[in-house]
GULUMMI-58731 format. One record per residue (C-alpha): residue number from 0; residue in one letter; x, y negated, z. Coordinates in nm, 4 decimals. Example, Ala and Ser with C-alpha at 12.3 -4.5 7.8 and 13.67 -1.06 7.14 Angstrom:
% GULUMMI-58731
0  A  1.2300  0.4500  0.7800
1  S  1.3670  0.1060  0.7140
//
This chain:
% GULUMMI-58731
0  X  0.0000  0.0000  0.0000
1  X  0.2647  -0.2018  0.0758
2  X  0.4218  -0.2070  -0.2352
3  X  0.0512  -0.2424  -0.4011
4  X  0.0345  -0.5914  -0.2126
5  X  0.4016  -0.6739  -0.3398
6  X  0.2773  -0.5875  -0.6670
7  X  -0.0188  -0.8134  -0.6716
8  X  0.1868  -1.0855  -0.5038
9  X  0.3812  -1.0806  -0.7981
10  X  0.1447  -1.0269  -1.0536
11  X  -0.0458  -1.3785  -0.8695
12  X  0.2783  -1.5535  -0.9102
13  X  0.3299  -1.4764  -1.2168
14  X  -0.0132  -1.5848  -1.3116
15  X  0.0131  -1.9301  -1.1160
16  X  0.3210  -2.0065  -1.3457
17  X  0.1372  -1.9061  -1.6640
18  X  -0.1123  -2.1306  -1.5777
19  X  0.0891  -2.3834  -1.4415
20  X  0.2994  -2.3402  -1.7474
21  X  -0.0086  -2.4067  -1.9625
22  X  -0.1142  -2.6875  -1.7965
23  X  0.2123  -2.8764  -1.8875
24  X  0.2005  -2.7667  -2.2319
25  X  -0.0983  -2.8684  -2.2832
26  X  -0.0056  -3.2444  -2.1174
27  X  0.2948  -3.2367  -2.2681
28  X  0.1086  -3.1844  -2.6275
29  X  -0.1546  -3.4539  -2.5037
30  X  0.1420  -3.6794  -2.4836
31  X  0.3110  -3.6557  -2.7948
32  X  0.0084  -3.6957  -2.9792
33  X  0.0734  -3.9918  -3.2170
34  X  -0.1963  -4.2702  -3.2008
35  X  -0.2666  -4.5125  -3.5167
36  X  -0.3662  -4.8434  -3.4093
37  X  -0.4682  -5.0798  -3.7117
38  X  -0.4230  -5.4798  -3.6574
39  X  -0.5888  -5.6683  -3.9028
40  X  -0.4669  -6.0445  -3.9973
41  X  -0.6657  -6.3288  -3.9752
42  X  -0.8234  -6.4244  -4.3099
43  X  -0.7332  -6.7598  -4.3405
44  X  -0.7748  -6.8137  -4.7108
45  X  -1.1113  -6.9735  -4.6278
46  X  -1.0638  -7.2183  -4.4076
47  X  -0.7303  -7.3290  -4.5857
48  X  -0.9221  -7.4056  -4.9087
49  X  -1.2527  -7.6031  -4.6981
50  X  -0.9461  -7.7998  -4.5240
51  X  -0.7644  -7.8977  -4.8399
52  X  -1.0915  -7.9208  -5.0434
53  X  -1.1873  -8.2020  -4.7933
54  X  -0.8201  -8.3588  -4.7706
55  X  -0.8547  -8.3766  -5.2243
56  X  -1.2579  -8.5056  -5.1531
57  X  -1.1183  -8.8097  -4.9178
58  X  -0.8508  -8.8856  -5.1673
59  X  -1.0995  -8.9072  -5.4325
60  X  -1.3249  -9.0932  -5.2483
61  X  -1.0752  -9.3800  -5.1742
62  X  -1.0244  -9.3825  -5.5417
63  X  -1.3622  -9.4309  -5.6079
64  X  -1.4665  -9.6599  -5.3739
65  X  -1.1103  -9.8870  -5.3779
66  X  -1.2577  -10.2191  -5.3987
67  X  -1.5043  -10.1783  -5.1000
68  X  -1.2012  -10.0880  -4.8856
69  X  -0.9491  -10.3398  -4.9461
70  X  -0.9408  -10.5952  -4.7123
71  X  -0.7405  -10.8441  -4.9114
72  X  -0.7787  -10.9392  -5.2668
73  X  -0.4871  -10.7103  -5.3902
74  X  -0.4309  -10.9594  -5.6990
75  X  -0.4036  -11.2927  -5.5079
76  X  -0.0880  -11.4446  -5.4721
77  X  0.0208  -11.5826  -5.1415
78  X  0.3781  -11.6821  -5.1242
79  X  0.3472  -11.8391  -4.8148
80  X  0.3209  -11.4296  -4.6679
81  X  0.5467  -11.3221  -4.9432
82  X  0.7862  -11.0160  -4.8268
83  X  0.6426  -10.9821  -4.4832
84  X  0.7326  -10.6633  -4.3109
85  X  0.4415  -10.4173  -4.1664
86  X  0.2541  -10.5716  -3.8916
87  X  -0.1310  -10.5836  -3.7595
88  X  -0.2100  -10.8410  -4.0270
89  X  -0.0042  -10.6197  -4.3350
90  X  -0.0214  -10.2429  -4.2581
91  X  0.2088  -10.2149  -4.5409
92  X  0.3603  -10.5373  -4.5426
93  X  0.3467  -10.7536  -4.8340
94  X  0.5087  -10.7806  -5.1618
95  X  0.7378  -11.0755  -5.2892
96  X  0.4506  -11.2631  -5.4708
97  X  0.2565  -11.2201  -5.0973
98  X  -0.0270  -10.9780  -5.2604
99  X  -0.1380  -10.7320  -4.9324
100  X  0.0294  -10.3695  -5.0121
101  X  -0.1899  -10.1704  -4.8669
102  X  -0.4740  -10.3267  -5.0482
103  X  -0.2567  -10.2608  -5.3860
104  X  -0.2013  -9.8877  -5.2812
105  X  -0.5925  -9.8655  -5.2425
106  X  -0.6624  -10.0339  -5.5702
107  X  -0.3842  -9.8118  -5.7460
108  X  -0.5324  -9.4968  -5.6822
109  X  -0.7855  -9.5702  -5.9098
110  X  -0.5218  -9.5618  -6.1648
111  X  -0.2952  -9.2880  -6.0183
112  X  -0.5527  -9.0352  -5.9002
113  X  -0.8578  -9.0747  -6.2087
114  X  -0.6284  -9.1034  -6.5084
115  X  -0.3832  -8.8217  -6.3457
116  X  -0.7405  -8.5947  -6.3249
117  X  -0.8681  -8.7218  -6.6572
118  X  -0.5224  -8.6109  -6.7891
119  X  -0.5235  -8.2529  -6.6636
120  X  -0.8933  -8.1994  -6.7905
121  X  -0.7949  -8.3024  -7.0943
122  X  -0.4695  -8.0595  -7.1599
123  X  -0.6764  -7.7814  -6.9680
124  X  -1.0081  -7.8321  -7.1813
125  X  -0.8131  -7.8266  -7.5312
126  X  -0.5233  -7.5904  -7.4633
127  X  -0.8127  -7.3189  -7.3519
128  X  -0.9829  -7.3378  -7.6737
129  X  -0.6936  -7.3658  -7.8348
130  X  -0.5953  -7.0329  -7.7093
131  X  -0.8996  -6.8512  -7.7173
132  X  -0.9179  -6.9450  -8.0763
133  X  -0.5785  -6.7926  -8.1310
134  X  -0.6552  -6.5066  -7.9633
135  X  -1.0200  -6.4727  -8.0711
136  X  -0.9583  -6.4933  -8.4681
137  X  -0.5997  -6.4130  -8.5011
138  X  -0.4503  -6.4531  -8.8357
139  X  -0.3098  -6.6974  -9.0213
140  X  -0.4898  -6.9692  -8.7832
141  X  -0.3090  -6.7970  -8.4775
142  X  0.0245  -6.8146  -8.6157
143  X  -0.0119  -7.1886  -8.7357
144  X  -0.1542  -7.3345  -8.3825
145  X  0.1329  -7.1325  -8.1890
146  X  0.4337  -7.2454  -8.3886
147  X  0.2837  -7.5904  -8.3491
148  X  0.2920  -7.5355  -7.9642
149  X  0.6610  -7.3890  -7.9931
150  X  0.8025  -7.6921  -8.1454
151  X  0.6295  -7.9131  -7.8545
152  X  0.7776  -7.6621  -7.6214
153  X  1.1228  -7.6685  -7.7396
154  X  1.1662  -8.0882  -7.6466
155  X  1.2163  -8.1634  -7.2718
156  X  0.8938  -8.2491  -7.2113
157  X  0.9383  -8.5979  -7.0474
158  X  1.1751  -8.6962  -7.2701
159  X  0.9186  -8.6194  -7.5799
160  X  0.6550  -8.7884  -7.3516
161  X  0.8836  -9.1070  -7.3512
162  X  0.9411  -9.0823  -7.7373
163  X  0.5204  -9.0682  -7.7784
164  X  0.4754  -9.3344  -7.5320
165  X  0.7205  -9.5700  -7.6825
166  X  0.5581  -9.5304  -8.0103
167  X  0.2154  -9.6181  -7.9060
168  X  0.3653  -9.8776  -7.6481
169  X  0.2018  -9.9322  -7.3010
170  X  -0.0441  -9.8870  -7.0879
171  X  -0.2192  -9.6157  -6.8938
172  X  -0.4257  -9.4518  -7.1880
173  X  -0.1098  -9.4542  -7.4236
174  X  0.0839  -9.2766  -7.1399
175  X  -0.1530  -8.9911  -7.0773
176  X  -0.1978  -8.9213  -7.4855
177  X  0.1564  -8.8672  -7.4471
178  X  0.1806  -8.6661  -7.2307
179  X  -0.1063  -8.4701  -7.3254
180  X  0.0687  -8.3965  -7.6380
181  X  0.3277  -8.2152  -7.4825
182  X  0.1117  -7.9875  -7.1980
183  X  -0.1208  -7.8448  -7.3833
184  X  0.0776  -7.5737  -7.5345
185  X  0.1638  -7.4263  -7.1695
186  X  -0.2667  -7.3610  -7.1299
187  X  -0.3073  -7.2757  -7.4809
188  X  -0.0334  -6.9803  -7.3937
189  X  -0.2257  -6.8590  -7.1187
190  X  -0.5352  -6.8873  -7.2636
191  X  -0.4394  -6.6915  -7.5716
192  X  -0.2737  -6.3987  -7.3107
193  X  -0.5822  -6.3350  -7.1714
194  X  -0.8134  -6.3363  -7.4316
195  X  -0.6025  -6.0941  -7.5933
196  X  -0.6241  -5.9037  -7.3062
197  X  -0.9960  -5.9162  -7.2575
198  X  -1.0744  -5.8732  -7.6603
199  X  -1.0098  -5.4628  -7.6299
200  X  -1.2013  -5.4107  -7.3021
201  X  -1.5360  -5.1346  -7.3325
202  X  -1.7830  -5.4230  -7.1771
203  X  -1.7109  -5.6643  -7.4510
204  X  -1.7807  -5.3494  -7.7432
205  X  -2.0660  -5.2977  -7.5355
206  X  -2.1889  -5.6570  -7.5373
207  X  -2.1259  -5.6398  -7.9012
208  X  -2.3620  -5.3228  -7.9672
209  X  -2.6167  -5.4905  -7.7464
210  X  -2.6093  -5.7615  -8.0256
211  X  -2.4470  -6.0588  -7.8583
212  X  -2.3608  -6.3040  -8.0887
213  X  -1.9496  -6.4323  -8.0742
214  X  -2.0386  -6.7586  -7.9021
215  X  -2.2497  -6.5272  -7.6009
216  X  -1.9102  -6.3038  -7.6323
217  X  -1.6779  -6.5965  -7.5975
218  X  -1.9166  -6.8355  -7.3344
219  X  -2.0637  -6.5520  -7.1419
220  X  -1.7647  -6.2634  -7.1181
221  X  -1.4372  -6.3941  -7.1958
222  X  -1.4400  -6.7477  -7.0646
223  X  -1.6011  -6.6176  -6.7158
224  X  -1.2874  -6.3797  -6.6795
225  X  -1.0017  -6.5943  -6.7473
226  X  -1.1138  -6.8711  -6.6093
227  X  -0.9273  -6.7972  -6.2662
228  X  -0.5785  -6.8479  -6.3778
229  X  -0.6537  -7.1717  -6.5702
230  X  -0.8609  -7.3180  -6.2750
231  X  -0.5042  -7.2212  -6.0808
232  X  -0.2575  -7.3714  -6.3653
233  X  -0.4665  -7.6569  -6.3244
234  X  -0.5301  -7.7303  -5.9716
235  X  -0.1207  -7.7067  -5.9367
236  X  -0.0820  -7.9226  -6.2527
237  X  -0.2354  -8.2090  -6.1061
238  X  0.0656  -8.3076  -5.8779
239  X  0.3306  -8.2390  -6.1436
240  X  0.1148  -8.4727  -6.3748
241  X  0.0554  -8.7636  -6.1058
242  X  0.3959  -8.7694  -6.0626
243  X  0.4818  -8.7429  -6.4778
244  X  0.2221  -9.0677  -6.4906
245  X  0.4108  -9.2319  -6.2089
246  X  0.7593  -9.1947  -6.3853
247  X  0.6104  -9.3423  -6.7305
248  X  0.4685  -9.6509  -6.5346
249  X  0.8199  -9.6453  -6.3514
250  X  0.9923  -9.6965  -6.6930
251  X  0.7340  -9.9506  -6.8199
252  X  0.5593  -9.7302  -7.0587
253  X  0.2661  -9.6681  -6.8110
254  X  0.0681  -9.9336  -6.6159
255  X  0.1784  -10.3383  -6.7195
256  X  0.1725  -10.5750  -6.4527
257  X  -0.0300  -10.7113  -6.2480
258  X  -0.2399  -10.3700  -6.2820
259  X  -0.1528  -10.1764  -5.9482
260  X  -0.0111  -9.8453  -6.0280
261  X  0.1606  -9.6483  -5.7820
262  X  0.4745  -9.6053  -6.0554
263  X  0.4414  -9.9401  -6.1575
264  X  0.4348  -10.0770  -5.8063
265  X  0.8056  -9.8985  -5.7344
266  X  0.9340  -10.0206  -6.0406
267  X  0.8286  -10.4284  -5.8979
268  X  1.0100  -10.3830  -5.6308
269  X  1.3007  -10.1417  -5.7224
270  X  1.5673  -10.4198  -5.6230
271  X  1.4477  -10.5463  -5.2919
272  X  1.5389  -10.1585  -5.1493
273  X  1.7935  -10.3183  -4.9255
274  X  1.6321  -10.6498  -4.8321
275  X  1.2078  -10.5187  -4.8393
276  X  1.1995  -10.1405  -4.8710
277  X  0.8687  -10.1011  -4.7330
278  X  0.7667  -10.2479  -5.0687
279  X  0.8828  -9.8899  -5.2472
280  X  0.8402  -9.7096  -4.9555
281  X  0.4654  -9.7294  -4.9152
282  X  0.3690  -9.6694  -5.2822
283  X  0.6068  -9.3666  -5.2322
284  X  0.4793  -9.2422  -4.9349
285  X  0.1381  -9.2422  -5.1223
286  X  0.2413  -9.0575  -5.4250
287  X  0.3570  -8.7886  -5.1251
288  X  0.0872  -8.7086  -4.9725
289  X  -0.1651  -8.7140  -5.2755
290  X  0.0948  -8.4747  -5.4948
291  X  0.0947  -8.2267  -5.1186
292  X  -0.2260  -8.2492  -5.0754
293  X  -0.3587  -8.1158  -5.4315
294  X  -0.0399  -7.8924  -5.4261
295  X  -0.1975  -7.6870  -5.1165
296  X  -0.5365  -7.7017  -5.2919
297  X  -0.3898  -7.5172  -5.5575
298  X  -0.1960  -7.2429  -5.3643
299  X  -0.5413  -7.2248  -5.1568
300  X  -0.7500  -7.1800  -5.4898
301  X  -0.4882  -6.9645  -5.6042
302  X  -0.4562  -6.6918  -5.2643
303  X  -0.8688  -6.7396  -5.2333
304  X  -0.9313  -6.6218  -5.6140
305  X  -0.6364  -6.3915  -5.6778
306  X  -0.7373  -6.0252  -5.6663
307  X  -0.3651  -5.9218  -5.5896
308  X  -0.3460  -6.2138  -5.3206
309  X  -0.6974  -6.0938  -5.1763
310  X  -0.5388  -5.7590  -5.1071
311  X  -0.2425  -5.8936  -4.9420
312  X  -0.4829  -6.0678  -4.7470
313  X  -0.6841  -5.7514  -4.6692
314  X  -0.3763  -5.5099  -4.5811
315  X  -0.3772  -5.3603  -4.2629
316  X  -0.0697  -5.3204  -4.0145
317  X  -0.0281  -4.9883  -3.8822
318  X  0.2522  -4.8981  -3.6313
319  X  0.2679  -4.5085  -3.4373
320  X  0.2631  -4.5565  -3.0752
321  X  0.4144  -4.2070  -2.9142
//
């Protein structure tokens, strides 16, 4: 009996390990199970385009309504005030014929902000049908149109701008034929790329069996789908152009005096740097912040519309956690 009982003892401790053993194993396993935790980003996309949608609204709005916030007459000569630095009575100081430089900023926009966006609608509006035309019909009309836009495209395109502008002589509508001339061919490219791309889709031979007519084809498919990266070109294109404007009215070939330009207004006062530089300064500083602010409208138009930049947005973290 005695060895029965050692027996059993044995065959109880035995057991308790097993099961002790198992127990471990088991928390052991629990333990080095790996657990996938997912952290999404923020979406900001959104709010970035409202913000900078409402930044580009304001600036327009000062444009439009200029004269109604000017509190000087920004064409009246005072030389009693002439060259006065910033203070209560100037926020921007004054210039050397006296005239109130923040009033003259205000009134400028009108020129700098409208003609820059009249500009860009322009090159945008004819450089897309341009290009869908090219890549529409094809042919001989394809090949004429696009080695038109190559020899545009092989001049420096401000110096070609200051060749047109010279010939047609000054002034702001002069200065924005010119350089229309020369930035069309950079939409007309894109244009072309895409409708090429779009022609050989199914839905379009489908819209064709379904008996829409070219114009439906052209309005209602092909226009619709590329018009994302030409909204984008655009949008971005507006700063570059402002500041193309603002370098023609620099050299004299944009805005005459007395018309208040931002360019124009530089080029005034270009030699009182040393002795008045809030003269340049404060025309500058506005040609700044209008060319930033519809530069991050466009990269906010761009990430909110762009399917690859929409997935970015979308992509998940995931890290292992042991």
């Amino acid at each position: 009996m005695l060895e029965g009982k050692v027996r059993n003892g044995h065959t109880q401790d035995r057991a308790d390990g097993l099961t002790a053993g198992g127990a471990g194993a088991s928390s052991s396993a629990s333990d080095s199970v790996t657990v996938r935790t997912q952290r999404v980003r923020r979406n900001y996309a959104k709010a970035k385009l409202v913000v900078f949608a409402v930044l580009a609204a304001a600036v327009l709005a000062v444009a439009v309504l200029a004269p109604l916030l000017c509190g000087y007459d920004p064409y009246a000569q005072d030389l009693s005030h002439a060259l006065e630095a910033p203070s209560p009575t100037h926020l921007a100081g004054t210039d050397r014929y006296g005239r109130d430089l923040l009033s003259r900023i205000i009134v400028g926009s009108q020129s700098s902000v409208l003609f820059t966006l009249l500009l860009v609608v322009m090159i945008a509006v004819v450089g897309t049908a341009i290009g869908v035309v090219c890549g529409w019909k094809g042919d001989k009309l394809d090949v004429v149109l696009m080695r038109t836009s190559d020899v545009f495209l092989a001049f420096p395109g401000l110096v070609f701008a200051l060749a047109i502008a010279g010939v047609l002589g000054g002034g702001m509508i002069n200065a924005v034929l010119a350089l229309a001339a020369i930035s069309w061919p950079k939409y007309a490219r894109i244009a072309r790329g895409l409708t090429l791309a779009q022609k050989g889709e199914p839905y379009l031979a489908a819209a064709r069996l379904a008996g829409c007519s070219t114009a439906q084809l052209v309005f209602s498919h092909i226009l619709p789908n590329i018009a994302g990266p030409l909204l984008v070109t655009a949008m971005l294109d507006i700063g570059t152009m402002m500041m193309e404007l603002a370098g023609l009215s620099f050299l004299g070939l944009g805005a005459q005096p007395p018309v208040a330009e931002w360019g124009s207004m530089m080029s005034e006062n270009r030699s009182l740097l040393q002795t008045a530089p809030w003269t340049i300064i404060a025309p500058g500083i506005a040609i700044f912040i209008t060319v930033m602010v519809f530069n991050l409208l466009g990269d906010a138009v761009r990430d909110y519309i762009d399917p690859s930049q929409r997935g970015r947005r979308k992509g998940l973290d995931e890290s292992e956690e042991v």
